[in-house]
C-alpha positions as CSV (number, residue, x, y, z in Angstrom):
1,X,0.0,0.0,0.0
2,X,1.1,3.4,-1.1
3,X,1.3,4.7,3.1
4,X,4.1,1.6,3.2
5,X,6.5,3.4,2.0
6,X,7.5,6.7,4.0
7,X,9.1,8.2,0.7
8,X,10.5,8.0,-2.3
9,X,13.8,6.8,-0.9
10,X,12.3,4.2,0.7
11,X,9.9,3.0,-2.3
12,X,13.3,2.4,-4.3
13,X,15.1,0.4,-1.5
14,X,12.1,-1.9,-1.7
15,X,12.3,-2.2,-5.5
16,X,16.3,-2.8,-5.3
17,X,15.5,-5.4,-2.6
18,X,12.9,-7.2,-5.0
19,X,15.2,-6.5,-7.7
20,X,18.6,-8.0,-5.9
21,X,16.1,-11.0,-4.7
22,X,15.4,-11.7,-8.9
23,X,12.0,-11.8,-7.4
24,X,8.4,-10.3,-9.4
25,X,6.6,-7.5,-8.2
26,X,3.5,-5.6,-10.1
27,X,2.8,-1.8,-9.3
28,X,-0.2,-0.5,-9.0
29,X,-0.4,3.4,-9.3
30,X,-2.1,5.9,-11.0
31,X,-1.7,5.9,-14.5
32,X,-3.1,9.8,-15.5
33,X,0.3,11.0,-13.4
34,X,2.9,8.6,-15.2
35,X,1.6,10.3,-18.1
36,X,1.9,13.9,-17.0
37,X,-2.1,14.5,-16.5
38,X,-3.8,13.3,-12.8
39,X,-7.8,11.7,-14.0
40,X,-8.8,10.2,-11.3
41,X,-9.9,6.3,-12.0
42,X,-6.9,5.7,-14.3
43,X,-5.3,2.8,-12.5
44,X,-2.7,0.6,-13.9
45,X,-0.4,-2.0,-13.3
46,X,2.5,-3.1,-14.7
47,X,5.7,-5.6,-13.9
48,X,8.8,-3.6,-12.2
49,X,11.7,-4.6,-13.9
50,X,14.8,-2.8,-11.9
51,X,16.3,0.3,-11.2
52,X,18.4,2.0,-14.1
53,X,20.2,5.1,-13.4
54,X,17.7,5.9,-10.4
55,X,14.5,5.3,-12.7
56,X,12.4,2.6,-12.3
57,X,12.1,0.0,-15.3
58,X,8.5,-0.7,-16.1
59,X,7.1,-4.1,-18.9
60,X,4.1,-3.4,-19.9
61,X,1.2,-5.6,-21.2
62,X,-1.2,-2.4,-22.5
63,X,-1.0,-2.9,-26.3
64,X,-1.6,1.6,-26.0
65,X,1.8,1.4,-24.2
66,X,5.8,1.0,-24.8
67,X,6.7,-2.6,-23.8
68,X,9.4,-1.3,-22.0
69,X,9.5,2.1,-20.1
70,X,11.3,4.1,-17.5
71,X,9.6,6.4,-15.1
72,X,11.2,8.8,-12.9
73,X,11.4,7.2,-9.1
74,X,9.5,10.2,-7.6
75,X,6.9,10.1,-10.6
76,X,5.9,6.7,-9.8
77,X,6.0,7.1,-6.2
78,X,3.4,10.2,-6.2
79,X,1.1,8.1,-8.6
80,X,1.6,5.4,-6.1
81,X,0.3,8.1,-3.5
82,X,-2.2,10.0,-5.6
83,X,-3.8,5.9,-7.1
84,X,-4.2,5.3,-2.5
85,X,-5.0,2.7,-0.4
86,X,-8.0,1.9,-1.3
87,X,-7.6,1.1,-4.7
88,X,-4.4,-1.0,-3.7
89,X,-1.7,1.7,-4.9
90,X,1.6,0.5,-4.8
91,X,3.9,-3.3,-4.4
């Protein structure tokens, strides 16, 4: 959940930890703020990949999206945020 993580620092050390562990993880966020424009109801998911040059590496199934893509650690974090608990933002 998207109040896990006490900021963007710590959102990355989880991601380098599931990263280090060759582990899976899916994030959930808001999509509207990955793309520069809140709407509320645009959640998304997609498969963390790792952390390249302190952005976070996303796959992406959406046929309307890049395959691969990197987001800015902070980006994703508030779209973490702004997506909330109750519509299970975040790991």
């Amino acid at each position: 959940m998207a109040d896990y993580f006490s900021d963007v620092n710590d959102l990355i050390s989880r991601l380098e930890e599931i990263e280090k562990k060759d582990t899976d993880a899916l994030l959930c966020f808001n999509h509207g703020v990955v793309r520069g424009e809140y709407k509320p109801y645009s959640g998304h998911v997609a498969v963390f990949d790792r952390i390249i040059d302190g952005k976070i590496r996303l796959i992406d199934a959406s046929t309307a999206q890049p395959k691969w893509r990197l987001v800015k650690a902070d980006l994703m974090y508030d779209a973490i945020v702004k997506h909330g608990n109750e519509s299970s933002g975040g790991i």
